[in-house]
N, C-alpha and C positions, 0 to 999 in steps of 0.2 A: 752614503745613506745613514740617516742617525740610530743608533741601537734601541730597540724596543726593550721595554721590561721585561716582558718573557720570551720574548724570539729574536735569536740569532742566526747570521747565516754562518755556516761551518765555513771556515775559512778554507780556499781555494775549488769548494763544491760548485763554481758554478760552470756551467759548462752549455753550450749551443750552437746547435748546427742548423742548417735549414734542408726543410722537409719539402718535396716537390712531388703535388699532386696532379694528374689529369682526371680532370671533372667537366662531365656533358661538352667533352669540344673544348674545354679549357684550360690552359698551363697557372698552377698554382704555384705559389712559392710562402713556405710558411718559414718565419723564424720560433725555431722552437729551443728554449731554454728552462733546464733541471736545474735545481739546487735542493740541498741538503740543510735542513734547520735543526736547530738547536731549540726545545721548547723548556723553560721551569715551570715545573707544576708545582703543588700545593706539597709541603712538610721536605723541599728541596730536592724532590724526585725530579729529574729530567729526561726526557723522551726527545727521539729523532724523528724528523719527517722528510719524506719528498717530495717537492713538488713540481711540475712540470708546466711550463707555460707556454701555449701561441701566439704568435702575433702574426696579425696579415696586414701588410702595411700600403696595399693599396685604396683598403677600406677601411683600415687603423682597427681593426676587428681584435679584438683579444678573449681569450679562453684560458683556465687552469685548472688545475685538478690538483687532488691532495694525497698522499696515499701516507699511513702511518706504518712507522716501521722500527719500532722499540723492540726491542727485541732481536733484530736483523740485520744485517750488513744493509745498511745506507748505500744510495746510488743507483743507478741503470734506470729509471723509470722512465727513461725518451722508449729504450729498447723495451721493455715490458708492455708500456704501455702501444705501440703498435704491433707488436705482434699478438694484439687481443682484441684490438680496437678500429674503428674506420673514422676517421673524420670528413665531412664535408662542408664547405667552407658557399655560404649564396651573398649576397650585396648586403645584408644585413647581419648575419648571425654564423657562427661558428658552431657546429652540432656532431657531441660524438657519439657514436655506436657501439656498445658493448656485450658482448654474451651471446646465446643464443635462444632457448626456451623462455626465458626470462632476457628481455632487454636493458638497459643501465644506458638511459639516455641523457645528458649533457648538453643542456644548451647555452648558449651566452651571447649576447648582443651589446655586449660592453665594446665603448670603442675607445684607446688611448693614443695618445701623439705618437706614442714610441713603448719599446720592451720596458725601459727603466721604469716608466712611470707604471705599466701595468705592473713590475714587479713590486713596486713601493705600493701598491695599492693592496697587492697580494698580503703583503707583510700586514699591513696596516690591518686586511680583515683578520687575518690570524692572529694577531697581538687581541684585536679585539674580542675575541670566540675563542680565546684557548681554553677555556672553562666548559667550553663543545668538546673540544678537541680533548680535554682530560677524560672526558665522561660518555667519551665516541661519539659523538652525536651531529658533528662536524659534516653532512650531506651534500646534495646538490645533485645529487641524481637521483632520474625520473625513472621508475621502474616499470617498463612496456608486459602482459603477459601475452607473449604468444602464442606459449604453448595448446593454448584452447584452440585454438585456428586449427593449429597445424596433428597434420593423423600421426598417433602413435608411431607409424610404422617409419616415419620420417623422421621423429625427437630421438628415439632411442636403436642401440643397436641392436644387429639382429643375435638371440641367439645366447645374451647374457641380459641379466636381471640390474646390473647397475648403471646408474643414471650418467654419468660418464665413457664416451666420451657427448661432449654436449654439440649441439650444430655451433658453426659461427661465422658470423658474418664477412663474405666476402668483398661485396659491393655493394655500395649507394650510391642512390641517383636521384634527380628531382624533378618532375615534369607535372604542366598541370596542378600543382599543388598540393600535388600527393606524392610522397615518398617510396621510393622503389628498394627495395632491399632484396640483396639475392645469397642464400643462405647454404654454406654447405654441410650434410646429415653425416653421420658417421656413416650411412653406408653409402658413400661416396655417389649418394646423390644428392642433387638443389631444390631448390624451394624457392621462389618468390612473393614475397611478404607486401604487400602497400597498404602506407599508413597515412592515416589525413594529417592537416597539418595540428593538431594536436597529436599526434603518435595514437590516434585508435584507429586497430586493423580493419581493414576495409573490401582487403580480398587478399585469397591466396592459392597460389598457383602451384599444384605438383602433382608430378613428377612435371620439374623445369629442362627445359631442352639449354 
């Protein structure tokens, strides 16, 4: 792949395994690949990033995410990112789940032949927006509030005053065209969350059996 002006990939960063989903009845198989970049910023500052990319290649579905990390040991963002995150994968679109009180939704409907080319396309927007990316401004995620839906007693713990630990998403599902999400509280109860197919809450279910 040819070297971009300002993004490089760190040499031997790149790294992928595949991920296997059960969804509504169904065996998924995702190829999931991180790598490590190299960004020049302006007066010869340099910055690192990670990025993590899907590919589902029965539908050629592709998804990616960006996380900046100047400052930090580079690396692990396959493992960060699901241990915070849910993905669900339907015949058209790739959609990830993040957070709890606040959701951080991620969608994409991008479809490529193969990993390569979503990775070259990846690069390609980054080379394009690194002037986002100097001045953070680099998004792509939809931020849901659910907090309003759902009762105090269920967002927060009982007993202390800080907003930590937060609920978080243990599953989703899709039926009907409306999204199921099933949520767990710091005190070790759930919540059921359904959202339409734009992510506005529609109903919510608790105390969840």
């Amino acid at each position: 792949m040819p070297r971009t002006q300002h993004v490089q990939i760190v040499d031997g960063s790149i790294r992928s395994v595949p991920i296997h989903l059960a969804q509504n009845g169904r065996n998924i198989t995702l190829e999931a690949r991180e790598v490590n970049l190299r960004i020049s910023f302006t007066g010869g500052r340099t910055g690192q990033a990670d990025v993590l990319m899907l590919y589902e290649p029965r539908n050629k579905l592709f998804w990616w995410t960006y996380e900046n990390r100047e400052g930090v040991e580079p690396g692990g963002i396959t493992g960060r990112f699901f241990s915070e995150s849910v993905i669900y994968v339907t015949q058209t679109n790739i959609v990830s789940f993040t957070g709890g009180a606040f959701l951080s939704v991620r969608e994409s409907t991008a479809c490529m032949p193969n990993m390569e080319a979503g990775q070259h396309s990846v690069l390609a927007t980054i080379e394009n927006k690194w002037g986002e990316i100097e001045e953070g401004k680099l998004e792509g995620y939809r931020e849901v509030n659910i907090a309003k839906s759902l009762d105090p007693n269920f967002l927060h713990l009982r007993g202390s005053a800080a907003p930590f630990p937060q609920p978080k998403v243990r599953e989703v599902s899709m039926t009907g065209g409306q999204w199921r999400l099933v949520l767990d509280g710091p005190n070790k109860d759930a919540a059921i969350v359904f959202l339409d197919d734009q992510y506005n809450v529609v109903n919510v279910i608790w105390p969840a059996k």
